[in-house]
C-alpha positions in Angstrom: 226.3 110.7 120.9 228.1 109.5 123.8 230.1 106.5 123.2 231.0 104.6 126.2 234.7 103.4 126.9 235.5 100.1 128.7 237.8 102.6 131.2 234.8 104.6 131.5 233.0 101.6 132.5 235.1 100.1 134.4 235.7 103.7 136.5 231.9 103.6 137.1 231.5 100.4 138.4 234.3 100.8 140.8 232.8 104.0 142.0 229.7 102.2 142.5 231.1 99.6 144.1 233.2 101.4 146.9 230.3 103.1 148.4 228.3 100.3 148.6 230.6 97.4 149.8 231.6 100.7 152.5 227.9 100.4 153.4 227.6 96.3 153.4 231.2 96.7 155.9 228.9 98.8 158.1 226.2 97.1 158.5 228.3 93.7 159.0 230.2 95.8 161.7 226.7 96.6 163.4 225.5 93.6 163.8 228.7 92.0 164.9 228.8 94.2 168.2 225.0 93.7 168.5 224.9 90.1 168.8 228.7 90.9 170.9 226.5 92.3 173.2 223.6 89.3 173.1 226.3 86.8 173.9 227.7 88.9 176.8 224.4 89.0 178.6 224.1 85.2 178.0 227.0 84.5 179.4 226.0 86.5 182.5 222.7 84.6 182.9 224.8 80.9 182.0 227.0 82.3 185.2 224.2 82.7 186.8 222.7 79.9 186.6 226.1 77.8 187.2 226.1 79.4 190.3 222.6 78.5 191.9 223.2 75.2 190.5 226.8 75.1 192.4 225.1 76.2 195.7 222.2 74.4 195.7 224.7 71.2 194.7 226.8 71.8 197.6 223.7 72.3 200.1 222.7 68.5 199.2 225.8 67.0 199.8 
């Protein structure tokens, strides 16, 4: 029978741990440029908004 060594244990593990801490980096990765690209168009519409605000402000005075 197949006796199993620490090493050989600890060889697995670390082979199953690289691809899937690879695939956890990836996915953080993902969904930092999504929500990158959420807070750039919500910046757009704050700018936006600032804007009207800053001419209909000016308009009163």
């Amino acid at each position: 029978m197949f006796a199993p060594s620490i090493m050989g244990m600890i060889s697995f593990f670390i082979v199953l741990a690289v691809p899937i801490s690879l695939v956890i980096l990836l996915i953080w990765i993902y969904r930092m440029y999504k929500n990158s690209e959420i807070q750039v168009e919500q910046n757009k519409r704050i700018i936006e908004l600032l804007e009207q605000f800053h001419g209909e402000s000016s308009k009163e005075i």
